[in-house]
Every structure is written in structure tokens, then in C-alpha cells.
N, C-alpha and C positions, 0 to 999 in steps of 0.2 A: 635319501627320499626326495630330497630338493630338486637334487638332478631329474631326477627319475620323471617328477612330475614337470619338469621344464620341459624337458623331450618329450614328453606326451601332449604337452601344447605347440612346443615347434613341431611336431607331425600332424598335428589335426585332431588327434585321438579323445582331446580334452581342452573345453572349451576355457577362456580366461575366467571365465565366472564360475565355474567350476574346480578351477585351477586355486582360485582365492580362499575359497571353502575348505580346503583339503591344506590351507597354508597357515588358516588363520589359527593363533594362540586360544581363544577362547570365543564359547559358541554362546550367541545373545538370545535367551529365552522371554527376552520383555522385562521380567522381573526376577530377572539374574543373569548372570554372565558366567558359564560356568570353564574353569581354567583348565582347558584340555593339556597344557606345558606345564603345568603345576610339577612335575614327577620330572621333566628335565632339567627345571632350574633346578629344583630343592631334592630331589632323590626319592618323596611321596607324592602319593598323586592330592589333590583338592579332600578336601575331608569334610563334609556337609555336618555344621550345627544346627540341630533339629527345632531347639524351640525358639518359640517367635513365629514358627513357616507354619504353613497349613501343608495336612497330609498329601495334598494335589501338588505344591510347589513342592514340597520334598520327592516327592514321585515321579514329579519331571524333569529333578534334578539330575538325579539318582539312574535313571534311563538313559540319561545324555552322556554323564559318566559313564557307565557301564560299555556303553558303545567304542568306549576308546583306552578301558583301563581294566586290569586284573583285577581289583578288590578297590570294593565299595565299600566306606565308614561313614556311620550316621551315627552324632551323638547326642546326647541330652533330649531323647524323643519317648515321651509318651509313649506308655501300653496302649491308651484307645487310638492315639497316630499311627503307632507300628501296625496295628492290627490292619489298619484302611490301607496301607502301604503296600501291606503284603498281599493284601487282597490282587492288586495290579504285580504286582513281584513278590511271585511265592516264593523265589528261590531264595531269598533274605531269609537271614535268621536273626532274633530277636533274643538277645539278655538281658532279661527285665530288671534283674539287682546296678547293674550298669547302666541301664538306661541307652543301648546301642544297637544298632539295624546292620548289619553287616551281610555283605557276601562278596564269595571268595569264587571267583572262575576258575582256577585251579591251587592245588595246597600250598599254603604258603610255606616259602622256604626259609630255614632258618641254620643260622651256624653250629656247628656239631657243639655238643655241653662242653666240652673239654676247653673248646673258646671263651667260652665267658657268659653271663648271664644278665640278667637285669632283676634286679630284687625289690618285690612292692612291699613293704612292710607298714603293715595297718596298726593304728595304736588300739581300737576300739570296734567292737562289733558295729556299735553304729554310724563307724565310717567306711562302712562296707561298700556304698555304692560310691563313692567318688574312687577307694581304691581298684575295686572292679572296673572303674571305666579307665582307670591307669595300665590296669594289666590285659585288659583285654584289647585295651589300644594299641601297649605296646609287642601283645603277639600281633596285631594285624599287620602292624610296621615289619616283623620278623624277625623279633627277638626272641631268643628265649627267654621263659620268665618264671623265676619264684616267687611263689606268695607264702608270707612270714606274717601271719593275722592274729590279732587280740593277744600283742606283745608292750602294750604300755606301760608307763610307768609306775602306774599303782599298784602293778604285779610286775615287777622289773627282772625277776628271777626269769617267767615265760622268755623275754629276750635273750638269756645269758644261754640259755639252750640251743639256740639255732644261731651261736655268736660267731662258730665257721663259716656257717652258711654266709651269712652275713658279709665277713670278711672277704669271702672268695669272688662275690660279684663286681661286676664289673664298674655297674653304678646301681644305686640306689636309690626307690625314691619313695619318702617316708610321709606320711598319710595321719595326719593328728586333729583331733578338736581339741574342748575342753581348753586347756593351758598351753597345748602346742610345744609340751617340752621333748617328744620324744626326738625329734631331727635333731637336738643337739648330744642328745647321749650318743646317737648312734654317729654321728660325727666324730665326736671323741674317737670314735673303737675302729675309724674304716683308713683305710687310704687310699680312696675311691671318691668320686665323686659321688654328691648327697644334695637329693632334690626335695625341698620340703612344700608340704602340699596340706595348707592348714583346712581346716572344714567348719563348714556355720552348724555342728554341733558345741551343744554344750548350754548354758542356764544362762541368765540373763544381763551377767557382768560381761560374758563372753561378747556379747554385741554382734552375736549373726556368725562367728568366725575370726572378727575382727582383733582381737585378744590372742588368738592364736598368730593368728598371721604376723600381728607386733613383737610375739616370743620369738617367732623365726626370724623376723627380721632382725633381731637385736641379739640372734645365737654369741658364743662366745665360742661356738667350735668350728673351727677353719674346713672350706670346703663345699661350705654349703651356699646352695641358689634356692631362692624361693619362688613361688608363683603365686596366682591371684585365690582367692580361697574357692573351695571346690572343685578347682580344675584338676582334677584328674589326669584329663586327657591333656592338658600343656605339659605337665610334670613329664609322662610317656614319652611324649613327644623328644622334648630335651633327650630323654635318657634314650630314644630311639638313635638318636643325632651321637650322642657318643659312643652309643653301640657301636654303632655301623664304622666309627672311627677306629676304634677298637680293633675292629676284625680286619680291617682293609689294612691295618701297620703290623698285625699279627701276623 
């Protein structure tokens, strides 16, 4: 591509200011800078977090992206945001439980099951939306993905049933409030990598999450990485990074 556009400026065909435009790493909308090389340094493209922005700066994100990349992800966005969003970009779809704006120029591609999987395992119904936005993040990366829901602790048997499944993924990434003890059971039983992903459920000792996130950090089962509470979509992320490791040595 370098080439290409050099010789169209040594012919005349394409002005130097022109030439700069078509070179640069990232395009300045005033009030953002959006990373059109995002997807060559790191293997994804740029991935817009929704809240904080008004539905106009996410929209002019989102369009600048789009011009230059397969699939668009918007996370942590409001129903009444997505709705004004889509207004200007219908062809977005919107998963309310996830709280994420997506769309796809064409399907995404993902490695045959037989290769390996990425498994989101929720401890509690009402950690549904942070694992949702783990799973649905990490198909848009191009994983395949199991969802293994309302397997906590306080019903430990529900786990013991899906304990192949479990075992056979490639990595994991486990989704808890309350006390945050389930990434360490399932650490115990994997030999895989284990992404724990605490959540600001839970009563008022819990401290927002905070009580969780301290259980995982002080797991005693080897293997495990944690993230910030509620992120979903970092936990994904990680497990997308060892996916893709995964299949490229497979």
C-alpha cells in the first residue's frame, strides 16, 4: 500500500496532502482521535466505550471507523444512546442485556469447534450483563463461545454438570459477585487459562464489587488473572488474545 501510494504521488495522480491523509495512523475528529492501525498493531480494530460520550460523538465515531474496518463494537451504551445512534446507523444492532452497539460488514469468521472454544461462565443470574458483554465481545473478536450461566457456588452441583465442557475450553472467563469465590473452584478443575471478572453485585459488605475482586485477587488456585470489576469486555478481550494464540500454534 506504501508503495502504491508513493507512485501515485511520484506520477502526479495524488496530491502530497492527499498522499498524508491516506498515510495517517489515526483520523482527528476535534474530540477524538480515532485509531484507524488499531487492528495492525494489536490484531483488533479500536473498540469505542460508550459511556461518558454523547450519542452524536459516538455516531461520529462509529462512521469514521466503519469507513476503514469490518466490525464496529460499542460498549457500555445505553438503550436511550443506542436508540439515537441507530437512528443515523440502522444497520447496528443493539444487545440490551450487554449493553453493546455492534455491526458486522460481513460474518464473522471463527475457528471450526473442534479447535477450541472460549467459555464465559456466570456465577449468578444477576451477573448477566457484564457476562453478556464478555460473550458477546469475545464472538465479535471471533471466538467461538460457550455460555455456562447460573453455576455458583451456592448451587455447586449446577457446575459439576457442564464440568467437560468446562474442562475442554481453551480459556475461561468466570463472571462472579457476591463473594467472588467461583474463579477459584473452577481454577482448581481447569488447565487452562482462568479470567476472573468480579461484579458490583451483591449487599453492602460487598462494597460495589470490591469484596469480590479482593477474593480473586487473593485466589489460592493457580492460573488465574483478574480484571477491574464489571469488565466484561477486558476479561473477553484477554481471552480473545489467547484464543487467537491458540489456533495460530494449533
Amino acid at each position: 500500500m506504501l508503495e502504491e501510494i508513493l507512485k501515485q504521488v511520484q506520477t502526479g495522480d495524488l496530491s502530497v496532502g492527499e498522499a498524508k491523509k491516506k498515510l495517517a495512523t489515526y483520523e482527528d475528529l476535534g474530540f477524538a482521535k480515532v485509531d484507524h492501525h488499531r487492528k495492525k498493531r494489536q490484531g483488533f480494530s479500536e473498540i469505542v466505550f460508550g459511556e461518558g460520550k454523547s450519542a452524536e460523538q459516538i455516531t461520529s465515531i462509529i462512521l469514521a471507523l466503519r469507513e476503514k474496518n469490518n466490525n464496529v463494537l460499542v460498549t457500555r451504551i445505553s438503550k436511550e444512546k443506542a436508540k439515537q445512534v441507530i437512528q443515523a446507523c440502522p444497520e447496528f444492532q443493539y444487545h440490551e442485556i450487554a449493553q453493546i452497539l455492534l455491526w458486522k460488514d460481513k460474518p464473522i469468521t471463527v475457528a471450526n469447534e473442534s479447535q477450541g472454544y472460549v467459555s464465559i461462565i456466570c456465577a449468578g443470574t444477576s451477573d448477566l450483563r457484564v457476562a453478556e458483554e464478555a460473550a458477546i465481545t469475545a464472538e465479535a473478536l471471533g471466538c467461538n463461545v460457550h455460555r455456562i450461566y447460573d453455576v455458583g457456588v451456592a448451587g455447586i452441583h449446577r457446575l459439576f454438570d457442564h464440568y467437560e465442557e468446562i474442562q475442554q475450553a481453551t480459556v475461561s472467563v468466570v463472571v462472579a459477585g457476591m463473594e467472588g469465590a467461583l474463579p477459584s473452584v473452577i481454577g482448581g478443575l481447569v488447565s487452562h487459562p482462568v479470567i476472573a471478572v468480579p461484579t458490583s453485585v451483591g449487599y453492602g459488605a460487598n462494597f460495589h464489587g470490591l469484596s469480590a475482586l479482593l477474593t480473586m485477587l487473593n485466589s489460592c488456585a493457580s492460573g488465574i488473572s483478574v480484571v477491574n470489576i464489571d469488565n466484561g469486555f477486558g476479561g473477553a478481550y484477554n481471552a480473545a488474545l489467547i484464543y487467537q494464540l491458540a489456533q495460530e500454534r494449533g
